[in-house]
C-alpha positions, 0 to 999 in steps of 0.5 A: 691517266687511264686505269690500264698498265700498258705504259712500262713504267707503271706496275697496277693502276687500282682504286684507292683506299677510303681513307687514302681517297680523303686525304687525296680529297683535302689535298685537292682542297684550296683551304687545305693547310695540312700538307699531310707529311709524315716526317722521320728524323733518326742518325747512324754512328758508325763508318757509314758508307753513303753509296751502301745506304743509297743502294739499300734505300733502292732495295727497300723502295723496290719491296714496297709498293707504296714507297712507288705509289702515286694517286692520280685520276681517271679521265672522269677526275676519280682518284686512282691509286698507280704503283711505279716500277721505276724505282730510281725516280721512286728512290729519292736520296739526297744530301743536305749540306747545312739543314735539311731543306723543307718539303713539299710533297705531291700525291700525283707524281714521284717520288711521293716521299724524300730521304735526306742525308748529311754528316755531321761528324766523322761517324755521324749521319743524320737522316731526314724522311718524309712521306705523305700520310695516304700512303704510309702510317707512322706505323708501317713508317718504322717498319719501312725504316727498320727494313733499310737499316736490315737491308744496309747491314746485309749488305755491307756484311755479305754483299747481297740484300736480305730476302724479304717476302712483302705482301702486294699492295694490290693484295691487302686492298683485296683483303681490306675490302672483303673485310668491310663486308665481313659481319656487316649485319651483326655489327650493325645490330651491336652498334643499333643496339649501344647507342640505342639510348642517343637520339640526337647528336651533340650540338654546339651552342652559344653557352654564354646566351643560352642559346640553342642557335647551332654554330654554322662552322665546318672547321675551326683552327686553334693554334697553341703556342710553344709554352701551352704545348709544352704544359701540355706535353708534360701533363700527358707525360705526368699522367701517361696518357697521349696527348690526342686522348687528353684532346678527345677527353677535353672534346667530350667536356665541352660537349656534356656541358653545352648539352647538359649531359653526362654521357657523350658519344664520340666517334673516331678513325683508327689505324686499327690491325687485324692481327689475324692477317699475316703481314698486314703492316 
């Protein structure tokens, strides 16, 4: 796909966030196991009317631009980031009849998310949403969803869709890349000057032996089994903390053991908002 916007159907072709380029990377990757779905489940009660909720859902998947979003590449295999104008095929609304089915989502064509429907009683509807993750975060998820429920009760108590101003993608790229070059060298200077007393990073030895030999691995892959998620669960709960911050404490141990240090250093990628940017969800 070329990055021009002459074809009708396409609204901006731009280059695509760091962190929607490292999905899009593992996606490409034949030893990718993680298909990247964000998945919703939530239900309706009431006297819901189906062709309301379908015609919401299209309000809502045209207000945002990633709900049409694609990544696709340039003719020297880049990946580029493409917003659709059409928002039937980007509106993908469905019924399930027994189960909702599984989902194979792909970043390269649309509709690059899936919402299921079904019945299960007569005031009753099970909804079922799935999303890539390069394109929307558990947070901006719900705000998504909070928004086709607004829509759908406008307009089923006026007739016309609430009128919501949201920011275009194209211009929170904008401020999202003049932002990595705001303060660049001050916060250089802090960070120099934190880890200024870490020499060396933490290497991954084999304890048993004593060796130092480094474990010549670029992943490893452990799968815990219902019970262990379970124990697991329950001593976040127990102890109000989430399960990933009990993972990075576990991390940390494993590591000041085998290098025989107090004080580790991990680094980690946030979903952090900068709360001075109006509509940055």
């Amino acid at each position: 796909m070329k990055s021009d916007t002459k074809n009708l159907n396409i609204a901006q072709i731009t280059q695509p966030l760091e962190v929607q380029k490292a999905f899009w990377i593992q996606s490409q990757s034949t030893l990718n196991t993680d298909p990247g779905s964000l998945s919703v489940k939530f239900e309706l009660h009431g006297a819901i009317n189906i062709d309301l909720l379908q015609n919401a859902w299209q309000t809502v998947v045209a207000r945002h631009d990633m709900l049409r979003a694609t990544i696709n590449t340039n003719a020297k295999g880049s990946p580029l980031l493409v917003i659709h104008k059409n928002r039937e095929v980007a509106a993908h609304f469905k019924e399930a009849v027994d189960k909702f089915p599984s989902v194979d989502l792909s970043l390269d064509k649309l509709p690059s998310n899936k919402l299921f429907h079904r019945r299960v009683a007569e005031e009753q509807i099970e909804l079922c949403w799935h999303c890539h993750h390069a394109l929307l975060d558990g947070w901006s998820s719900q705000l998504v969803l909070q928004d086709f429920i607004d829509t759908y009760n406008a307009l089923r108590a006026t007739g016309e869709s609430n009128s919501i101003e949201k920011p275009a993608q194209a211009d929170y790229i904008q401020i999202h890349r003049s932002l990595l070059h705001e303060d660049t060298e001050q916060a250089c200077t802090y960070w120099r000057s934190t880890l200024n007393q870490y020499n060396h990073p933490a290497l991954l030895a084999h304890s048993a032996s004593g060796s130092n030999k480094i474990i010549n691995k670029t992943a490893v892959s452990l799968l815990a089994n219902d019970d262990t998620v379970s124990e697991i669960s329950a001593l976040c709960k127990n102890n109000n903390v989430t399960t990933a911050s009990l993972i990075q404490l576990l991390w940390a141990t494993i590591l000041g053991r085998l290098n025989k240090q107090q004080d580790i250093v991990i680094g980690l990628a946030t979903s952090g908002r900068a709360t001075h940017i109006q509509g940055i969800e």
